[in-house]
N, C-alpha and C positions, 0 to 999 in steps of 0.2 A: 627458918622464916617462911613463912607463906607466901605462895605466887601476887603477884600482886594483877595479872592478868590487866595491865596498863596495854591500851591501844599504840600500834608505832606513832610514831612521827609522818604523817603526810603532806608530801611539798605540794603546795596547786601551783600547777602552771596553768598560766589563762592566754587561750590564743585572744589577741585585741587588734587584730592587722587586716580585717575585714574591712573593704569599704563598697559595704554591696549598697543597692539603692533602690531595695524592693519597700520601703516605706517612702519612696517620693511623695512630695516636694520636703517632707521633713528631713527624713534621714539622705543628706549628698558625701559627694566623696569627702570633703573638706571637713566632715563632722556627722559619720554615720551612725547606724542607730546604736551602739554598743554606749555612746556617748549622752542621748539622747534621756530625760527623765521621762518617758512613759507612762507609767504606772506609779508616780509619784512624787517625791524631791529628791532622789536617786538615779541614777542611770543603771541601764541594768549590765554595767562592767562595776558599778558601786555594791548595787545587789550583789552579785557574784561574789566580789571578795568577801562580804558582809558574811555570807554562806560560809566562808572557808577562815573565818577570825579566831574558835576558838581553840586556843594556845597548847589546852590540853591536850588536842585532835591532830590539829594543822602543823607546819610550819610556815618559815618566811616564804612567801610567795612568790614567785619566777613568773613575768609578764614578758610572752613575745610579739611585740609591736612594728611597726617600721617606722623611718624618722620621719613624716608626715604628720604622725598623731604621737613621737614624743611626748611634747610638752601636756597634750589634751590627756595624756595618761596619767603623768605626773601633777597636773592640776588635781584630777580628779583623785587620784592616790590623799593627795595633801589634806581636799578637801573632805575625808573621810576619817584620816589622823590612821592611814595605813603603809609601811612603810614595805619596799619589797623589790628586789632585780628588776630591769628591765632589758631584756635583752632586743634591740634592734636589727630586723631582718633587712639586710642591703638591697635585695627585690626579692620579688615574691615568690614562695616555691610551693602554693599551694599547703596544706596543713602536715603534710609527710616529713617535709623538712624543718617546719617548723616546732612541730612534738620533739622530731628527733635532735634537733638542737637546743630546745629546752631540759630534754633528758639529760644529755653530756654535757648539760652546765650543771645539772643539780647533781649527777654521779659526783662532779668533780668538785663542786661545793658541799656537798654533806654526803659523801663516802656508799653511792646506790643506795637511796633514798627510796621508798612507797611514792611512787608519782600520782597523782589525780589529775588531767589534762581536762579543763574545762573549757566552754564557748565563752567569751566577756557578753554574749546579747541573748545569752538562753531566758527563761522564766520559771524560776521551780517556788509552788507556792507552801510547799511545806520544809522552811531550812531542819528543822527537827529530825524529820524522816532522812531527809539527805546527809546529815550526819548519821544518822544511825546505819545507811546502806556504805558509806564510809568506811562506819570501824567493820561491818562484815566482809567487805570487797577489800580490803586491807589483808586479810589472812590469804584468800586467796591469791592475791596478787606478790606477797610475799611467800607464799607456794608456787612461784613459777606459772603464776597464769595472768594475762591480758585481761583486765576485765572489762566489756562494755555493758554499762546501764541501757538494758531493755526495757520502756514505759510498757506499760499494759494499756491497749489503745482503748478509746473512747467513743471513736469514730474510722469508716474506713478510709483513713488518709489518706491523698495521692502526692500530697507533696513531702514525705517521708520515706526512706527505707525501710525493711521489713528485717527482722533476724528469728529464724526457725529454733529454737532451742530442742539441743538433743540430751544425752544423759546426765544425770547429774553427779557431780565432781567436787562438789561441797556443799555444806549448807546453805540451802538458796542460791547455788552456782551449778549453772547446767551449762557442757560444753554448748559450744555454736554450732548447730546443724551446718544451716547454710545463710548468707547473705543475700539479701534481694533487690536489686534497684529501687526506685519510686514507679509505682503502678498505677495502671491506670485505673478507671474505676471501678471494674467488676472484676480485677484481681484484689483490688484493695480488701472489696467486701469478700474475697473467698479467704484471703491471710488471716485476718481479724477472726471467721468461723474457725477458720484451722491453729488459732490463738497463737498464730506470729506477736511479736514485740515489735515497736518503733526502734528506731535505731537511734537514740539520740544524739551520738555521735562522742559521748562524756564516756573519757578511757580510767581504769587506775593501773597502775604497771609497777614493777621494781626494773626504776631506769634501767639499769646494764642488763635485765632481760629485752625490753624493746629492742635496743642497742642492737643487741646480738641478734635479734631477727629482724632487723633493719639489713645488716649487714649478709645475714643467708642471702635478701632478697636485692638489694638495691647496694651491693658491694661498693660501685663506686661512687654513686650518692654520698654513703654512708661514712666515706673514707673523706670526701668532701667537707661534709658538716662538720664533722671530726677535729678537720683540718681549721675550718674555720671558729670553733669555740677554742682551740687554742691557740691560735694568731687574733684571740677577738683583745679589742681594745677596748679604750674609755674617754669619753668625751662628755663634760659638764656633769657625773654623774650617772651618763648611761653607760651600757656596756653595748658594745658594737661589734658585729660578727662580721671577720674579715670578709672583704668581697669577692676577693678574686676566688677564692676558695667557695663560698659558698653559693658563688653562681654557676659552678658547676653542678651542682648538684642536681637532679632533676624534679618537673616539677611534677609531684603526683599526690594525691589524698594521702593520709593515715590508710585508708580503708584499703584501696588498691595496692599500696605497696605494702603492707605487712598483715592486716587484718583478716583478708582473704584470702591469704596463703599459708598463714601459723597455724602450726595444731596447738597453739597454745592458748588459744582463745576462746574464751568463755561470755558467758552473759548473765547479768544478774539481774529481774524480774525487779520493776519495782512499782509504785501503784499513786506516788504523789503526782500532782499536774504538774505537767510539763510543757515546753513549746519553745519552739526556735526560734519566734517572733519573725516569720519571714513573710508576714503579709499583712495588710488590714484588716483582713475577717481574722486572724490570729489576736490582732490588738482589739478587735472586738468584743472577742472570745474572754480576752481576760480582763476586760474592762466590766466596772461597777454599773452595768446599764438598768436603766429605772422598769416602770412595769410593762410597755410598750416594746422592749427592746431597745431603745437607745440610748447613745452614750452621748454625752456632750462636753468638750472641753474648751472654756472660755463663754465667750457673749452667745449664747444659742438659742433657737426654740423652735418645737416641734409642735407642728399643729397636723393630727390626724396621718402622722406618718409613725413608722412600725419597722425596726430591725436597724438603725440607721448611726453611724457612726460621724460624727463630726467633729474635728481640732480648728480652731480658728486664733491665730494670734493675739489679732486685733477687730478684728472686721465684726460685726454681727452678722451671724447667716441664719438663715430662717428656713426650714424646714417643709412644703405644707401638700400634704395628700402623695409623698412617695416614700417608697419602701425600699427597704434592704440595699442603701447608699451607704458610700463613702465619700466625706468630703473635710478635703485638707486645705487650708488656707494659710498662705505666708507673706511675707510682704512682696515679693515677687512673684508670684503661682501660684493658682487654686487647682484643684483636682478635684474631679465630680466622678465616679467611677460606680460599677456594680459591686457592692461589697465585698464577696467570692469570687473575684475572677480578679485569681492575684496573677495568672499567666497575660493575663489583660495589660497590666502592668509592667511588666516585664517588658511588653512590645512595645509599651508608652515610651519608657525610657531608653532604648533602644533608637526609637526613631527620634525623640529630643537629642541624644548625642549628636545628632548629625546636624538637625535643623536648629538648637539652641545646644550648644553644651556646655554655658558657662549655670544655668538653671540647674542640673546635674550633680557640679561640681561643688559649687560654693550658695551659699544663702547671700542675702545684700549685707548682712554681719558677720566679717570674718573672725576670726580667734585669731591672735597671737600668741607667743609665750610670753610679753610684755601686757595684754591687756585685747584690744578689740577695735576694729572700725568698722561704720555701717556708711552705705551710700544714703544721702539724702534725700541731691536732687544732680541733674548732670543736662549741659547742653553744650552749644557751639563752643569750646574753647574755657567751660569752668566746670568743674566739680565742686561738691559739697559732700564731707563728710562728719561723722559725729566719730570720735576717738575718745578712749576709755584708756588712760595707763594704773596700771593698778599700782599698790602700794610699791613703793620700790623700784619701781619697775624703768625698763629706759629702751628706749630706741638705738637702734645702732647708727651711728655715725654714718652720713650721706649726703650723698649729693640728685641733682635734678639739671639733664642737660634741658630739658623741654619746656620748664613750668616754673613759676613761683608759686609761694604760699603764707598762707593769711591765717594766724591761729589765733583765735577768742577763748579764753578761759571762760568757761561758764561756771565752774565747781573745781576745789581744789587751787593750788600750787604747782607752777611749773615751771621746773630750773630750764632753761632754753641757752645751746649753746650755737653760735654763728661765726662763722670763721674763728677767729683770738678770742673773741669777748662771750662771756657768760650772763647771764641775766636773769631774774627772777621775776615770774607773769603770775598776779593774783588774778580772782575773777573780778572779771567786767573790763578787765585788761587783757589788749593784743597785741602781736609780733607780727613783724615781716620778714622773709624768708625769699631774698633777688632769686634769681635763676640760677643757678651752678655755683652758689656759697655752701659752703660744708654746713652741716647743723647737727644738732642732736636734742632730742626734748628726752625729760624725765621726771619722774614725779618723788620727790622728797618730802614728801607729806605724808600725814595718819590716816587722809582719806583717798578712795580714788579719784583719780583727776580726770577732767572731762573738760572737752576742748571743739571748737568748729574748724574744720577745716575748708576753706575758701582756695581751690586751685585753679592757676589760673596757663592758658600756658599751649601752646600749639600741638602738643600730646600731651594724654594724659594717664598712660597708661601704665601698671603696677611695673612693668620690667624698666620706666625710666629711673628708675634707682640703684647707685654706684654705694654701694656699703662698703668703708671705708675702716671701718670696724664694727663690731659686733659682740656683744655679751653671749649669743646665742650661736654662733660660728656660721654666721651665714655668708660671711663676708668672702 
């Protein structure tokens, strides 16, 4: 019989436990930009998998997240009709620990598997190409080599790494000279003459090789992570890596702990657009901007301005005789900035942490894994909020030493329970809710439910809540 020259089986594991906030006021901790639709009715963690779906190429996916953005991955998994691991990191150890405990779950799930370790918030506009550098970075990586995808730059980047490539080691695979930090800007522009690569940071490996040069370099890390994929357990669905074990581990990049130490690492040249999405002139860059330069998202208009980027929720913002802006609008925060000065940025949010860090953290609409609440309105002694329980969906069991509460159905069905008694609230119909009665609301209906919430009450703040139980284990 003839070879059939079928491509392996490649697992993607996708780091999604980022909660950086170089896209403020959009992207905050509570729901950063990995989660974020961008560049369309996707998120570019939707995109990502989207890149890694066909069946022929891929396999089942490995997601390490931590339980913050559980539910927001699993939402989004659902909403895509993609099924896949999630393994949850107990804190953070940086991407070294995280690769390497996705590795030693997929050895141990599908017997050293062809890994590809991807970003959930990268941008690659050609999925075609990226498959196809796939099935070639597969042979090598199943030859005992680390592979990192090298972009071919565009420009002299300074918020990018640089990788030197030195001989070549297989088709279209040339060992790694040397690794270079992010430069400044007249190293950028000598890398790029001396045809350096970006570093994009996208690995393919055969797990128990990384494994094993985890362990040359980072022994007891190594032995840690180890430790914790097999004490890892299960909760609603997810899989959850022991704690105690994995907080040893230390916290260090992919890059510093195995990357720039292997001689087993390679790089592979490749020519689709790429971007880590870590700035506004980045969302710029990949945005559909008209002939002027600019881009507009929602209610906008440009009169006599040039190069300028604008997201506005709700608001109408108008534009008139300036250039090369960024401006973000939410319903709590606007941002007006220079478009390129994403280091600008950085100090923004830095000095908000201190002076505002609940802007940062959270938008005035939070995500639940039940549904959603938005503040409305807030003064001496009441709140107002607008709550979304989605099909099915249920609140856990609580109480409120501080406050009562006052809920208006406006849309929807809502089974409502108070102390013993249960009760059924259509719209145009309301509940009361004394101070320290247990309750629980939930939505038994084909639609979402949607509800007012009127608090009233001498504190009012999210930690006055005793869960008593919980669908979600919060309790």
């Amino acid at each position: 019989m003839a070879p059939t020259n079928l491509a392996p089986t490649i697992i993607p594991l996708i780091m999604c436990g980022g909660a950086g906030t170089r896209l403020w006021p959009a992207s905050r901790e509570g729901r950063p930009k990995q989660f974020l639709p961008l560049f369309g009715a996707h998120s570019t963690f939707q995109d990502t998998l989207h890149r890694v779906s066909d069946p022929h190429l891929f396999g089942r996916p490995i997601v390490v997240t931590n339980a913050q953005y559980r539910f927001l991955v699993a939402e989004q998994l659902a909403e895509i009709g993609v099924e896949a691991d999630i393994l949850l990191e107990p804190v953070r150890r940086d991407s070294g620990p995280a690769i390497a405990a996705g590795a030693a779950f997929a050895a141990k799930r599908d017997d050293d598997p062809v890994v590809v370790a991807l970003a959930a918030d990268h941008v690659i506009s050609d999925p075609a190409a990226f498959a196809k550098v796939c099935r070639l970075a597969a042979d090598a990586a199943g030859a005992d080599r680390i592979v990192t995808f090298g972009v071919r730059p565009t420009r002299p980047a300074t918020e990018y790494g640089y990788i030197s490539a030195g001989a070549s080691v297989g088709p279209q695979i040339f060992a790694v000279d040397k690794f270079v930090e992010k430069p400044n800007a007249a190293n950028a522009k000598r890398y790029v003459e001396q045809g350096y690569l970006w570093n994009s940071g996208n690995f393919m490996f055969r797990a128990g090789l990384l494994l094993g040069e985890y362990k040359k370099f980072e022994p007891d890390s190594l032995d840690a992570i180890m430790e914790s994929v097999q004490r890892a357990g299960s909760d609603l669905g997810f899989i959850t890596l022991d704690v105690e074990s994995f907080a040893r581990a230390g916290t260090k990049s992919i890059d510093y702990a195995v990357m720039e130490r292997t001689e087993r690492a390679a790089v592979m040249p490749v020519s689709y657009n790429w971007s880590d999405v870590g700035s506004w002139q980045a969302v710029w860059e990949l945005s559909d901007r008209d002939t002027q330069g600019n881009f507009g998202h929602g209610s906008v208009v440009f009169v006599d301005s040039r190069g300028s980027y604008v997201m506005s929720d709700k608001h109408l913002v108008a534009l008139f005789g300036v250039d090369n802006l960024v401006v973000v609008t939410t319903e709590d925060a606007v941002l007006v900035a220079k478009r390129e000065d994403g280091d600008g940025l950085r100090r923004l949010v830095q000095q908000l942490k201190k002076v505002a860090p609940a802007v940062t953290e959270e938008h005035l609409k939070v995500h639940r894994p039940w549904g959603s609440y938005q503040a409305i309105d807030s003064g001496p002694r009441f709140q107002v909020k607008r709550i979304v329980v989605k099909q099915g969906g249920r609140l856990s069991l609580q109480m409120h030493h501080h406050r009562a509460e006052h809920w208006i159905v406006v849309r929807g069905t809502a089974r409502v329970t108070i102390g013993d008694e249960t009760k059924t609230v259509h719209e145009n119909e309301s509940i009361y809710i004394p101070i320290g009665a247990k309750h629980r609301l939930e939505n038994p209906g084909k639609i979402d439910l949607e509800l007012i919430e009127v608090q009233t009450g001498s504190y009012l703040g999210e930690d006055d809540i005793v869960r008593i139980e919980d669908d979600y284990r919060r309790s």
